[in-house]
N, C-alpha and C positions, 0 to 999 in steps of 0.2 A: 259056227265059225271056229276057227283054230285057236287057242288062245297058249299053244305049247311055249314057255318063255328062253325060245331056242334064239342065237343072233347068227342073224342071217347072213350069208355067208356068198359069195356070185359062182357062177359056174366054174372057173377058176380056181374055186378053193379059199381065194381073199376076202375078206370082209366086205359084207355092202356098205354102201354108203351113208345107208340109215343108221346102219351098226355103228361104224365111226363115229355120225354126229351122238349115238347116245353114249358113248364109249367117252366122249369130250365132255358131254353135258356132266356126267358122271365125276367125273376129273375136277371139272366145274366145284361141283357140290361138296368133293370132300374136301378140298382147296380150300374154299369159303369156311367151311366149320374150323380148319385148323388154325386159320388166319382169326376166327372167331373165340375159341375156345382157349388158345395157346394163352392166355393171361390165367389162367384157372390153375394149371401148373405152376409157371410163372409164377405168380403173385407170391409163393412164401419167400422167394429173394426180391424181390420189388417193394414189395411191401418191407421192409430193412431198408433198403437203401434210399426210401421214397420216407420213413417213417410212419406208415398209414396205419389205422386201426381199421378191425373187421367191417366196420361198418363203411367205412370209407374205401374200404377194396369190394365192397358189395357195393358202394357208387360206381367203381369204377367198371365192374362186372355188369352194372345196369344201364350204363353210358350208351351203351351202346344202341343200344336198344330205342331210344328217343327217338332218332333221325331213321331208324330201322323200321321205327311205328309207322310214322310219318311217310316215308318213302313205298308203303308196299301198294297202296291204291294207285298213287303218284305211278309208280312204275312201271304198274300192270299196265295201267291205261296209255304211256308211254312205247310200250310195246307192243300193244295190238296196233297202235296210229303209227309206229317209226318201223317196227320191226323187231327181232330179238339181236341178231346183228350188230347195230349199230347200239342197240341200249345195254347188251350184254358187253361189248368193249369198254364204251366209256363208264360204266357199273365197276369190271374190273379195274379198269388204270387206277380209280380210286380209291379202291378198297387196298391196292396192291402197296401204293403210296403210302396210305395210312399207315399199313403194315411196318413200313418200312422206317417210318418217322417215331413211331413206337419206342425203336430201338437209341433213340438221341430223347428221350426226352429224359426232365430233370426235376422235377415237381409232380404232384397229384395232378394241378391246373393244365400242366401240359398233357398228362395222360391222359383225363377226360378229353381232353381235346380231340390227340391221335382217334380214341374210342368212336369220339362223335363223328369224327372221318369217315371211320371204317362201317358206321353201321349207314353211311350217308351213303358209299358205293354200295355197300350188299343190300339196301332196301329192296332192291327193283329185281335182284337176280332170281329167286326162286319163281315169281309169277312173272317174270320174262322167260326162265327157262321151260315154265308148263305152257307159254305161250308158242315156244320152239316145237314142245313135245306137241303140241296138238295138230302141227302142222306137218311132221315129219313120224306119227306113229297110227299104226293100224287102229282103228276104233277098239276092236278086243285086246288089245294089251294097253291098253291105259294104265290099267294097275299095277302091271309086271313094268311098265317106263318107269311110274312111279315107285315103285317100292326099291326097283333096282339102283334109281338113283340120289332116293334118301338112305339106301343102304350105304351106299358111298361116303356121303354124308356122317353116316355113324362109323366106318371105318376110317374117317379121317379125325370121327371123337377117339374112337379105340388108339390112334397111332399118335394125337397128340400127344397124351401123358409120357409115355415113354420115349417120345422122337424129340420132343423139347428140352426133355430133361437129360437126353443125350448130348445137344445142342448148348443147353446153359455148360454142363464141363466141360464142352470141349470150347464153345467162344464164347462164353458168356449169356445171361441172360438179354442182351441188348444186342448181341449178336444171332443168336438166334429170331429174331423179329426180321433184320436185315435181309438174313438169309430165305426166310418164308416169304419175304415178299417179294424177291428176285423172282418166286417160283414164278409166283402168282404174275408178274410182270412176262411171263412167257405165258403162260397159259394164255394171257388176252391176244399175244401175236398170234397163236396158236387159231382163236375162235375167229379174229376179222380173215385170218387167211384161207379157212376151209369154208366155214358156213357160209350158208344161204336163206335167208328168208324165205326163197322161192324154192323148195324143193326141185321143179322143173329146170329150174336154171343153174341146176351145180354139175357141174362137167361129168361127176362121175357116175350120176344117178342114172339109173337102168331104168327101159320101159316095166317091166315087171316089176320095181318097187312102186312107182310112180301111179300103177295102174290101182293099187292095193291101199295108198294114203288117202287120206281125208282131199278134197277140192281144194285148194288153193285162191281165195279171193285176192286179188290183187290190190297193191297198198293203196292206189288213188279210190278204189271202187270202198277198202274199207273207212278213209276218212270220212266219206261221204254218208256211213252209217254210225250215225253217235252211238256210243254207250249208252242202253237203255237203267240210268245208275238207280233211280227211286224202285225199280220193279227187281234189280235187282239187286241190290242191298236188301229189300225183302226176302228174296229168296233163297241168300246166304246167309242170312242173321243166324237161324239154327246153326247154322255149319260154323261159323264165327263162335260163337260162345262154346259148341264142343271143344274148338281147337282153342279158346284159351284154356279150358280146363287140362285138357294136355298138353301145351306150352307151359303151363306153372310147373306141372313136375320134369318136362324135359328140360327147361332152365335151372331149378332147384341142381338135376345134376349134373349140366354142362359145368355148370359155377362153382359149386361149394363140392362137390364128390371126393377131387384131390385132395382140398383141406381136409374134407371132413374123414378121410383114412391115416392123411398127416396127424392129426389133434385124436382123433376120437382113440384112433387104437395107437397113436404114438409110432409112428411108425417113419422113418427117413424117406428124403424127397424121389430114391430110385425105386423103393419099396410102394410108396403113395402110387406110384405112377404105375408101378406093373398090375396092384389091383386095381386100379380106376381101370385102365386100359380093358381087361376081362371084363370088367361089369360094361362100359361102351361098345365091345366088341358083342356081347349078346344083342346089341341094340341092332348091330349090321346084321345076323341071322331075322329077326324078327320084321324089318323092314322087308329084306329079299322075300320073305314066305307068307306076310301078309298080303301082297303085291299079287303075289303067281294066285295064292287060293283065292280073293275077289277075282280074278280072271276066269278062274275055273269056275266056281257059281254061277257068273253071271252068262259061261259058257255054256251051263247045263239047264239053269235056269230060267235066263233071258229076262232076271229080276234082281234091278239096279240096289233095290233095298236091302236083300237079302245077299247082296254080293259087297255091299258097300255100307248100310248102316249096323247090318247085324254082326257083323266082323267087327266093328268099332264098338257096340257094347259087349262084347264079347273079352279085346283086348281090356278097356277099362276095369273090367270088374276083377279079371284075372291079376292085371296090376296091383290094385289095393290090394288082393287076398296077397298078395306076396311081401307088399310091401309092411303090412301090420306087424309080422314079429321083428321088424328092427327098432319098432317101442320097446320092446320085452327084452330082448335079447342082444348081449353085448360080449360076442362072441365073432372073431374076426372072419373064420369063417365060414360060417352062416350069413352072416353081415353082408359078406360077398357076392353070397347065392341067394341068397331072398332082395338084394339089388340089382344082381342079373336077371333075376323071374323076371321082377319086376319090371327094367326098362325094356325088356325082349319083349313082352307083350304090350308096352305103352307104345312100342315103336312099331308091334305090329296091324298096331293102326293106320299105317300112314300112309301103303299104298292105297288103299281104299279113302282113306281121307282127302286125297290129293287129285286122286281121280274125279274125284265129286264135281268140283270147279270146269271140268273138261267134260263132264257127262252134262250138266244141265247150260252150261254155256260155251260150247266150243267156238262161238266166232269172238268171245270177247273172255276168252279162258286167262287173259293176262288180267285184266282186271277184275273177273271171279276170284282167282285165287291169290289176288291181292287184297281182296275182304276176306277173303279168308284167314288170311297168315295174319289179318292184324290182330284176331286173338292171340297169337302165339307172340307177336311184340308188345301186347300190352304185357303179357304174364311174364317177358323179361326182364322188364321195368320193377316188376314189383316183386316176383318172385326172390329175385336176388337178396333187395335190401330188405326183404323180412326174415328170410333166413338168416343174415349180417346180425341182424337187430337184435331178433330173438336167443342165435348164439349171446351176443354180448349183455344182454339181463339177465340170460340163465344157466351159461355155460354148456348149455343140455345141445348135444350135437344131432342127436333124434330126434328132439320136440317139433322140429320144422316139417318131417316128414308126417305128421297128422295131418296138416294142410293137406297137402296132395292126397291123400285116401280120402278127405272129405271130397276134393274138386273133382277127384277120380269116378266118386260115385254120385256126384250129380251131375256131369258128363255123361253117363252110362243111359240119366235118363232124359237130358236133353236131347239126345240123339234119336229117339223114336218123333224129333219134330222135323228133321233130315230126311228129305225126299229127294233123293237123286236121281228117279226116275219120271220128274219131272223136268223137263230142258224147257233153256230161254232159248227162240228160235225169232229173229226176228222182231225182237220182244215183247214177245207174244209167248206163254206157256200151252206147254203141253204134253199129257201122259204117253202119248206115244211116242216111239221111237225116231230122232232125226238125224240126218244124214251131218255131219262133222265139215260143214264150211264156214 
């Protein structure tokens, strides 16, 4: 099968209509992280006018994450039974709101608050939106969906630092919040007015795309089919605990990267922002290219493991090798480039990592890859305020990144417990290959 990660385009010249919705979901993802991350920037002026100590901006940086935890099972399973549609709207109104309440608050109490909002609307997005991808993407590009649209996702890391800090001079830091969640407040009109649940039922969709997607089970026939949750929380658990081990170091640097360029090398808040921005932006290379080569493997190979686990130890070890001399070396730029290695190959896990949840359970891929992502909201939770901590006992702005090279390389070897070439079908497992309804 073809796995070229070309967007497909109708006789016309125009974009098909699959292209558009991933082109939305995409828009989706890096929206979410900017709404998510803009406090990371933020926080050296918040933190003054709120009076907060490190640790208390590593609460606020881990706030989030609670209802984030909590919401990502909730969610999935929400959107395989309602749809992505309807959960992806009401997902955003709140996250957008949040956003926006951010920008008036007046205490730490109120910020946790806004926080717990915002990770209350984005709990459900990510495995509502692989619950979209599964219903609207060719089975061999699962990888290239994904990686293309967590690449988004780290293009919207790369664009916060500098698009924020553009934002606090020109309205302020309370105005920028405002302003990001207007976006985000279009974007949800944006999604209830094109998408479809139904692939067959979107005006624009051609027999030729239609003919090429996954089968479409219809919403009454899948209520009717519970989530088989005991058989498979088994079969994710491997997948679950890799992806906290790469959620600790992908929080470590949504959260503290800015400060940690502000304080470690002294450096002003437009300066912080243009090297974070470069070290997030290697993250968006490493997403898009992890994505397309699991595609390619498994195009040549027709071996889910060798397309999807071995790319993942692969990325992990290359991470920690990169990340080890910023213990040693306190040199800005090298600092720079051994945290681009770095995040460029943690991040080039993740189309393959994301795929995983859509190869062994596509009819209930919202609630796979909402056991899945709850690794990666637990290590939000914690990731943060140990960094916070650890800064404030020992000043040492490197000492937190030992953590991640250790969880980097016991990740590398959990993942040989990762069989994605096993699928829940009915559930019921199986080594062989099944058809995506």
């Amino acid at each position: 099968m073809s796995t070229a990660p070309k967007l497909s385009t109708t006789h016309a010249g125009r974009l098909s209509t699959t292209t558009k919705v991933l082109i939305l979901i995409c828009l989706m993802y890096g929206i979410t992280y900017i709404d998510r991350v803009n406090v990371s920037t933020a926080a050296s002026v918040f933190k003054q006018d709120l009076h907060l100590t490190n640790a208390q901006v590593g609460l606020v940086f881990s706030a989030f994450a609670y209802p984030y935890l909590f919401f990502q099972i909730i969610g999935g399973w929400v959107s395989d039974r309602f749809g992505a549609r309807l959960t992806l709207t009401v997902s955003a109104l709140i996250w957008a709101i949040a956003t926006l309440l951010t920008g008036f608050v007046g205490s730490l109490a109120a910020m946790l608050v806004a926080r717990v909002m915002l990770g209350f609307g984005e709990g459900a997005t990510f495995p509502t939106a692989t619950r979209a991808m599964s219903d609207w993407t060719v089975e061999g590009k699962r990888g290239f969906a994904q990686g293309i649209t967590h690449s988004s996702a780290r293009l919207g890391n790369a664009l916060t630092p500098p698009l924020v800090a553009w934002l606090i001079a020109l309205v302020t830091w309370r105005g920028s919040f405002i302003i990001l969640g207007i976006i985000s407040l279009a974007w949800a009109a944006a999604w209830v007015w094109y998408f479809r649940d139904d692939p067959g039922e979107h005006p624009g969709i051609t027999p030729a795309e239609l003919e090429v997607l996954p089968r479409y089970a219809l919403r009454k026939e899948r209520k009717k089919d519970p989530v088989p949750w005991l058989r498979l929380a088994r079969r994710m658990l491997p997948v679950t605990l890799v992806y906290f081990c790469y959620g600790w170091t992908l929080w470590l640097y949504l959260a503290w990267i800015p400060l940690f360029f502000l304080h470690s090398y002294n450096l002003d808040l437009k300066k912080s922002a243009l090297f974070s921005g470069g070290v997030f932006f290697a993250g968006v290379v490493g997403d898009a290219l992890g994505g397309i080569l699991s595609d390619y493997i498994y195009s040549k190979t027709g071996d889910l493991n060798k397309a999807r686990r071995n790319l993942v130890v692969l990325g992990f070890l290359c991470s920690l090798a990169c990340m080890v001399p910023i213990l040693f070396l306190h040199n800005l730029p090298w600092a720079a480039i051994c945290l681009s290695m770095a995040f460029f190959f943690a991040e080039f896990t993740i189309g393959p990592m994301w795929a995983i949840p859509m190869d062994i359970a596509p009819r209930f891929s919202g609630s796979a890859s909402g056991l899945m992502n709850t690794g990666s909201a637990l290590a939000a939770i914690i990731s943060p305020l140990v960094f916070g901590y650890v800064i404030d006992k020992t000043g040492n702005w490197e000492l937190p990144f030992l953590g991640s090279i250790g969880l980097l390389f016991l990740g590398s070897i959990m993942a040989f417990w990762m069989k994605a070439a096993e699928g829940l079908v009915g559930g019921s497992f199986t080594a062989a290959k099944q058809p995506a309804v």
